[in-house]
One Martini backbone bead per residue (centre of mass of N, CA, C, O) as a GRO file, in nm:
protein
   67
    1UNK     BB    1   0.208   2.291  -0.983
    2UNK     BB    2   0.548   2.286  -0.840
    3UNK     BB    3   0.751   2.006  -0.801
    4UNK     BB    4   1.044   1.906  -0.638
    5UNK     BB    5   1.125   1.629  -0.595
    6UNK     BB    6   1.359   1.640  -0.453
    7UNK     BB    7   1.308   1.807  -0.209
    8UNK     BB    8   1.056   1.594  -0.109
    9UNK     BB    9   1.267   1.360  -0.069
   10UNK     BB   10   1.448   1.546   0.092
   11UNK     BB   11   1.198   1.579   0.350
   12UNK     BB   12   1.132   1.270   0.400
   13UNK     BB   13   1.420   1.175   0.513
   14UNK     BB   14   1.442   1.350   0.734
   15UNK     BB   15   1.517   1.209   1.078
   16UNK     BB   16   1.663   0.981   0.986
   17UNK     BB   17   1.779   0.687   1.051
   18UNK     BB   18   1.992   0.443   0.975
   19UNK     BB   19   1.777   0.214   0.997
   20UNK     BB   20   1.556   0.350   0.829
   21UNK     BB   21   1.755   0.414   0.592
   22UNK     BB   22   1.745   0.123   0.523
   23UNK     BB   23   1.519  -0.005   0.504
   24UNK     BB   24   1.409   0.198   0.260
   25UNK     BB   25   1.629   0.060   0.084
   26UNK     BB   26   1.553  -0.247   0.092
   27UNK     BB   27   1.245  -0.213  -0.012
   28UNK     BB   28   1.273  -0.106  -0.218
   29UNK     BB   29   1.437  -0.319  -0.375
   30UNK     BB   30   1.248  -0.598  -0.315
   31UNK     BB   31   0.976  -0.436  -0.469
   32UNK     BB   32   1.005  -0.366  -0.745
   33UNK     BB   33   0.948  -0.027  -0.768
   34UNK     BB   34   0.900   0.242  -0.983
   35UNK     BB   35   0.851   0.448  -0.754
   36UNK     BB   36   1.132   0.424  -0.608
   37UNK     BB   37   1.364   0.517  -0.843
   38UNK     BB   38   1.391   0.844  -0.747
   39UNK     BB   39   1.478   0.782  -0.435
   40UNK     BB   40   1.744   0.619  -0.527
   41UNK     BB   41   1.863   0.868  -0.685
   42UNK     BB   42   1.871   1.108  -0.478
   43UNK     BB   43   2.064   0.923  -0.268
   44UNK     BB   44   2.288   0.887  -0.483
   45UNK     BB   45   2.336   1.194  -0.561
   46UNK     BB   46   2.434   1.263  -0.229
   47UNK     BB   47   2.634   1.042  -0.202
   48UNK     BB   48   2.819   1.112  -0.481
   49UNK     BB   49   2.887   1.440  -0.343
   50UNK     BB   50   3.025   1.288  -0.051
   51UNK     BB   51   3.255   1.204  -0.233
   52UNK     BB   52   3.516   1.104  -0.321
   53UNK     BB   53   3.718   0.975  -0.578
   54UNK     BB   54   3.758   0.672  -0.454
   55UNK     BB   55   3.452   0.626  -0.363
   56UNK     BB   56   3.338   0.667  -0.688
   57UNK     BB   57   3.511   0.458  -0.826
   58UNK     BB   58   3.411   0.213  -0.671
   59UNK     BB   59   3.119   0.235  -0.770
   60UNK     BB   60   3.201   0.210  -1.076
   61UNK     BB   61   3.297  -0.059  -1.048
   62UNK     BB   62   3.074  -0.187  -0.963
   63UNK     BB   63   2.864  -0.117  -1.197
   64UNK     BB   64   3.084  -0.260  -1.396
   65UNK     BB   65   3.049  -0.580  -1.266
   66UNK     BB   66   2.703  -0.564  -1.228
   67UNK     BB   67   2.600  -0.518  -1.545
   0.00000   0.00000   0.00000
């Protein structure tokens, strides 16, 4: 059985609204479990796909001041 993670994971958020994921963002986040580690790679690549380069450069700058 061939399962796509991105895909299963972007079909899992779907139709979720912007507080339902702040939630799973927030809970992922409190919860320090290694298996929400993929599900906020695909959301931050789904972010970073659909930043400008002004914003892309910011997420790098935070990642290299707290890091």
């Amino acid at each position: 059985m061939n399962i796509d993670l991105r895909q299963a994971i972007i079909q899992n958020i779907k139709g979720k609204d912007e507080e339902q994921l702040k939630d799973m963002i927030n809970t992922a986040i409190k919860d320090h479990e290694e298996k929400t580690l993929p599900g906020l790679g695909v959301l931050f690549e789904v972010i970073w796909q659909h930043s400008d380069s002004q914003s892309q450069n910011e997420m790098i700058d935070a990642l290299s001041k707290n890091i």
